[in-house]
C-alpha positions in Angstrom: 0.0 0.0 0.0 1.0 3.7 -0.8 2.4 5.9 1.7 -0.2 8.4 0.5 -1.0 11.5 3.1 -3.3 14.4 1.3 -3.0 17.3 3.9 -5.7 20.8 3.9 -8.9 21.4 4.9 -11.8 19.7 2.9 -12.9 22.6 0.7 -11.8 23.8 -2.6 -8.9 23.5 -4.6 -7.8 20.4 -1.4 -11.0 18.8 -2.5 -9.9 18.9 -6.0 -6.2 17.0 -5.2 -9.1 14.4 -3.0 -10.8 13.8 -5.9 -8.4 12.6 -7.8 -6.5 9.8 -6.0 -10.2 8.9 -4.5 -11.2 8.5 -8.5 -8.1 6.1 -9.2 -8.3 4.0 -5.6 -5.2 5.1 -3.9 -5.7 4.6 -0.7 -4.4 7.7 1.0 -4.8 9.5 4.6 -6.5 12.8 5.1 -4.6 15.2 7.8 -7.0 18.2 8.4 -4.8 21.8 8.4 -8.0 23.7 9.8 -6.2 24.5 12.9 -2.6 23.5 12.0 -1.7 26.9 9.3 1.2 28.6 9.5 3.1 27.4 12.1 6.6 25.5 11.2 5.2 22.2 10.5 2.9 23.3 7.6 6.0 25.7 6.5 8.4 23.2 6.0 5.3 20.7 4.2 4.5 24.0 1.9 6.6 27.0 1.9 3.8 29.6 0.8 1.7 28.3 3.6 -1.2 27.0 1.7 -2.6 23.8 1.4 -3.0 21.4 -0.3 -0.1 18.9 0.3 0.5 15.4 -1.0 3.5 13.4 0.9 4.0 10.1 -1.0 6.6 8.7 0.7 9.4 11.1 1.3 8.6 13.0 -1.3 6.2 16.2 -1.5 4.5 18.0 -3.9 2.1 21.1 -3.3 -0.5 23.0 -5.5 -3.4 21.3 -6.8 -2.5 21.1 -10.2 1.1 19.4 -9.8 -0.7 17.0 -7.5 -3.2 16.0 -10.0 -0.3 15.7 -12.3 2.1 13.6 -9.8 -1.1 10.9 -9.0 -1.8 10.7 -12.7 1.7 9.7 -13.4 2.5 7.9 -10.4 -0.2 5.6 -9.8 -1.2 3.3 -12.5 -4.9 3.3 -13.3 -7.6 5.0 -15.2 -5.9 8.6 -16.4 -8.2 11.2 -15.7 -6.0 14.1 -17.1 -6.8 15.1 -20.6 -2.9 15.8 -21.7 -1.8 17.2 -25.3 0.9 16.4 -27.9 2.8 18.1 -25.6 1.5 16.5 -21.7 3.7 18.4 -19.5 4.1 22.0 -21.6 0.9 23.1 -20.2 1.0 21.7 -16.7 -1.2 24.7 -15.8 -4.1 23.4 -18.2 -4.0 19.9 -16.9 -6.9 19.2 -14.7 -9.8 16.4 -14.0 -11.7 15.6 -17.4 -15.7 16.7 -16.6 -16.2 13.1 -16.8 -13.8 12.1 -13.9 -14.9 15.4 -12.0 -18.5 15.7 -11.5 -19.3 12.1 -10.4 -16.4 12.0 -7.7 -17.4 15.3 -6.5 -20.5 14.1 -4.9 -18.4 11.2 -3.6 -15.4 12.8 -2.2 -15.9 13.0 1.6 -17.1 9.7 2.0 -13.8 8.3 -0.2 -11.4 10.2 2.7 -10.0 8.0 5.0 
């Protein structure tokens, strides 16, 4: 099993980076920030203080689209980003297909673990 950890708050753009392993069935953990911003433990996860977070491992990546990105690469599955002759160009216009988004949306919070 993954070493999966998905750290924020469940709202927004941290529901977004949910969706996604949630939509390919990597298990992963869900640490709640809520009450943990700013302080040197979420600095050194994220260095703009923000959130989300993905640890896989030892490694970490932060920012909803390059943790889209990593869990589409990483974890073999269905691919639910819609990439272009040129997948990694645009990493900024990489995001959840509608067809992937709008059912796991509905599903999300009940997928966290």
């Amino acid at each position: 099993m993954p070493d999966v950890t998905l750290f924020g708050f469940a709202r927004g753009y941290v529901q977004m980076a949910g969706i996604v392993p949630a939509h390919k069935e990597v298990p992963y953990t869900f640490h709640d920030l809520e009450s943990e911003m700013g302080p040197a433990f979420h600095l050194a996860l994220h260095p703009f203080d923000r959130a989300p977070i993905l640890r896989h491992g030892d490694f970490t990546v932060y920012e909803t689209v390059a943790i889209v990105g990593y869990i589409d690469d990483v974890f073999e599955s269905c691919v639910v980003t819609k990439n272009t002759v040129r997948p990694h160009a645009s990493i900024g216009y990489r995001a959840p297909a509608p067809e992937v988004f709008v059912p796991a949306l509905a599903a999300w919070p009940a997928a966290q673990s």
